[in-house]
C-alpha positions in Angstrom: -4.4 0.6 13.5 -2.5 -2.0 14.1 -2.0 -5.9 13.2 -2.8 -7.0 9.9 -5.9 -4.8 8.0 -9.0 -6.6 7.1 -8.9 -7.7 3.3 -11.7 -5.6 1.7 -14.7 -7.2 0.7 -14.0 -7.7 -2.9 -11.2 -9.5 -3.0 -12.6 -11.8 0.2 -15.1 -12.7 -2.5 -12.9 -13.5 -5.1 -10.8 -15.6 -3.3 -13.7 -17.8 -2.3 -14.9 -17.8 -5.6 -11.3 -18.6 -6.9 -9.3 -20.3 -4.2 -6.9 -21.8 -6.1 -5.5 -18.6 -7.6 -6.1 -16.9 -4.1 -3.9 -19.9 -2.3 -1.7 -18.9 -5.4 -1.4 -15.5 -4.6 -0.7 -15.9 -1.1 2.3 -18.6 -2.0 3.6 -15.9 -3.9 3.3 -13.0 -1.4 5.3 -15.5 1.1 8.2 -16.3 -1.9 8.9 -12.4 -2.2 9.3 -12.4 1.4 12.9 -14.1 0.7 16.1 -11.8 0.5 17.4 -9.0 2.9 15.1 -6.4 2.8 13.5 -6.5 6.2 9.5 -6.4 6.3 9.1 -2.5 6.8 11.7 -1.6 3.9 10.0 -4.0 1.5 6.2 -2.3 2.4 7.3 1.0 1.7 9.4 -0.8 -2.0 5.3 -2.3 -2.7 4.3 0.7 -1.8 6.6 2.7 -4.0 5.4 -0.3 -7.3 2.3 0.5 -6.7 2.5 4.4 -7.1 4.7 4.0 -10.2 2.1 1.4 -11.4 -0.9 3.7 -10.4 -2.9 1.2 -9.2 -5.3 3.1 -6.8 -6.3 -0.3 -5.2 -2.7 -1.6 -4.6 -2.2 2.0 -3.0 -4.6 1.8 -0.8 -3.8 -1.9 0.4 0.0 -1.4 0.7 -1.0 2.1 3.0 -3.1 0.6 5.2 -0.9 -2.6 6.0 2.0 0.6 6.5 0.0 1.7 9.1 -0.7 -1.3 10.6 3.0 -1.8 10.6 3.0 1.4 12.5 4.9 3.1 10.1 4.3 7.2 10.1 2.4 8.6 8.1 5.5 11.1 7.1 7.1 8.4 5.8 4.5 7.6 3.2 3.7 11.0 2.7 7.6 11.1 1.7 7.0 8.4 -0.9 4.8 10.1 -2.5 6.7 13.4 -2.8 9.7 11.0 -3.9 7.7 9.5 -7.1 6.5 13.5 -8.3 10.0 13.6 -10.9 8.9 10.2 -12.7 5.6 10.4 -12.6 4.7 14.3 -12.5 3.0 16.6 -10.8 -0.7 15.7 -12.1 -0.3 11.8 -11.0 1.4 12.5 -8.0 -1.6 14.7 -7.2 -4.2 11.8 -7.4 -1.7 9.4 -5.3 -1.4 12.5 -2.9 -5.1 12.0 -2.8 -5.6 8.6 -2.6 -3.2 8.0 0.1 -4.7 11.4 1.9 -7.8 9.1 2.1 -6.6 6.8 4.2 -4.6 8.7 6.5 -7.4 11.4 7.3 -9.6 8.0 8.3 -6.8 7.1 10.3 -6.4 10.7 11.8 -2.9 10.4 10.6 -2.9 13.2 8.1 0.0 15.8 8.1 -2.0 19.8 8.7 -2.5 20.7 5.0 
């Protein structure tokens, strides 16, 4: 997988339904972009909101562009295991899962 992931269906909808809050949206992908952090670090930091947030959507988006970015899947698998002490063990779980998802699709999954 790489380049940049097809948007899912839904939102595609939406933002034609809605393109002024999807041009909105995108604007305010492209401000975050500003500052230091260098385009791999700041995926894995969405990444790493999302989890905290537990929004099983935002997951799933920030995983796949991770490994479109080519990042491995270790690495995500790491952030995960990272988030267990504030979130505990039962969340953690679900993310685990969520994020498994994906990365058996991809063939990416670490033996387990």
């Amino acid at each position: 997988m790489k380049g940049t992931p097809k948007q899912p269906e839904t939102y595609e909808a939406f933002v034609r339904r809605y393109p002024r809050i999807g041009r909105a949206w995108e604007e305010l992908a492209e401000a975050g972009k500003d500052g230091p952090l260098d385009a791999r670090t700041a995926r894995l930091v969405k990444l790493v909101l999302a989890i905290g947030a537990l929004r099983e959507g935002a997951v799933h988006a920030n995983v796949r562009k991770a490994l479109a970015a080519v990042r491995p899947a270790a690495e995500i698998e790491q952030v995960v295991a990272l988030a267990a002490g504030t979130l505990g063990l039962p969340a953690t779980v679900a993310v685990y899962s969520w994020i498994r998802d994906l990365l058996v699709g991809e063939g990416r999954a670490a033996p387990g």
